[in-house]
C-alpha positions as CSV (number, residue, x, y, z in Angstrom):
1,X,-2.1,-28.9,11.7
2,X,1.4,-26.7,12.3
3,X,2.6,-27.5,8.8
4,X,-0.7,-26.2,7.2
5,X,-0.9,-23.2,10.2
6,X,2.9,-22.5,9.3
7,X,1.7,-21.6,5.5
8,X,-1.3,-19.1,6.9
9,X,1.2,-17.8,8.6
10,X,3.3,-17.3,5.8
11,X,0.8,-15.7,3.6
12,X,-0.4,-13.2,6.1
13,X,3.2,-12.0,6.6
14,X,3.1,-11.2,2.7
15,X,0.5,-8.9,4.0
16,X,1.8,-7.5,7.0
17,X,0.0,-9.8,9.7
18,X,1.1,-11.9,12.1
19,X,-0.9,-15.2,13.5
20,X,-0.8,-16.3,16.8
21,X,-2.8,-20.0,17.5
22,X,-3.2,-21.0,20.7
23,X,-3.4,-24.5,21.2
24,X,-7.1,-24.6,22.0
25,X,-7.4,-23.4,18.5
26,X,-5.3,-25.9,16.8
27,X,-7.0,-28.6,18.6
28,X,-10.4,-27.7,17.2
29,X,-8.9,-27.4,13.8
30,X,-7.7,-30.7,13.8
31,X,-11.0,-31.9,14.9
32,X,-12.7,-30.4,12.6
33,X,-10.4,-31.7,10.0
34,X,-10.4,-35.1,10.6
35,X,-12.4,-37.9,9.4
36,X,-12.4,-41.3,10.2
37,X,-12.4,-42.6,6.3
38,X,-9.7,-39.9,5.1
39,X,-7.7,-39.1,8.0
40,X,-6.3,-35.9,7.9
41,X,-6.9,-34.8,4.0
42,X,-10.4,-33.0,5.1
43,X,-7.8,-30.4,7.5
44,X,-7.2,-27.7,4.7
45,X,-10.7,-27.5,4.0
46,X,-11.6,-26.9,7.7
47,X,-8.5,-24.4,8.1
48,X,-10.4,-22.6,5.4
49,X,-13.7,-22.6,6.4
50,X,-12.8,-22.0,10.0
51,X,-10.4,-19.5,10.3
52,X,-9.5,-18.2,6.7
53,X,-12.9,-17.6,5.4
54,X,-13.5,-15.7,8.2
55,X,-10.5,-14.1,9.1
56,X,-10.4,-12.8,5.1
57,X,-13.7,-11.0,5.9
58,X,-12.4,-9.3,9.4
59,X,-9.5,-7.8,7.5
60,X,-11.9,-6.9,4.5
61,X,-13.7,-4.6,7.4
62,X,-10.8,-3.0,8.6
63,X,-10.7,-5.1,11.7
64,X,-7.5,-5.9,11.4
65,X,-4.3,-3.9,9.7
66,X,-1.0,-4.3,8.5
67,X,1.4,-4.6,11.3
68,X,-1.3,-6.0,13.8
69,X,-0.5,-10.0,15.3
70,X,-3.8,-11.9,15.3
71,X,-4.1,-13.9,18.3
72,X,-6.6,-17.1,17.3
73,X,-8.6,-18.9,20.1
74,X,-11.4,-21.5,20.2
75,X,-14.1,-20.5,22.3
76,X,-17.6,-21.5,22.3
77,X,-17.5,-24.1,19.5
78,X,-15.8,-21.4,17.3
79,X,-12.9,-19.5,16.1
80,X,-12.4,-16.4,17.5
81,X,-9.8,-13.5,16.7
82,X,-9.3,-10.9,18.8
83,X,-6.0,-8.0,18.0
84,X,-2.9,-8.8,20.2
85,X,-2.0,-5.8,22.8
């Protein structure tokens, strides 16, 4: 899960946004990404529907800017984002 966080990370600094994950959240990711049959091979597809997919529409609306650190949490069954203070 880092190595595949570590690249999000590294495409939303191209854009001027940071990523913070907290553990919570990586753990759900990499439950979400695994599968019994291929192991960890589903995770990019669950990194993308789970956080980027979403996270691509909150910065779309404006939620989030350049220069703002996204802190990343799992609450609820979900990804949630909220701006770092």
């Amino acid at each position: 899960v880092g190595l595949q966080l570590e690249r999000v990370r590294k495409r939303l600094a191209r854009q001027g946004l940071g990523l913070a994950v907290s553990a919570g959240a990586g753990e759900f990711l990499a439950n979400q990404g695994y599968d019994p049959v291929y192991g960890a091979r589903p995770l990019k597809r669950a990194i993308q529907k789970h956080l980027l997919d979403p996270l691509s529409l909150e910065v779309l609306e404006g939620t989030f800017v350049e220069g703002d650190v996204i802190e990343v949490e799992a609450k609820g069954g979900k990804i949630v984002y909220r701006q770092a203070a």
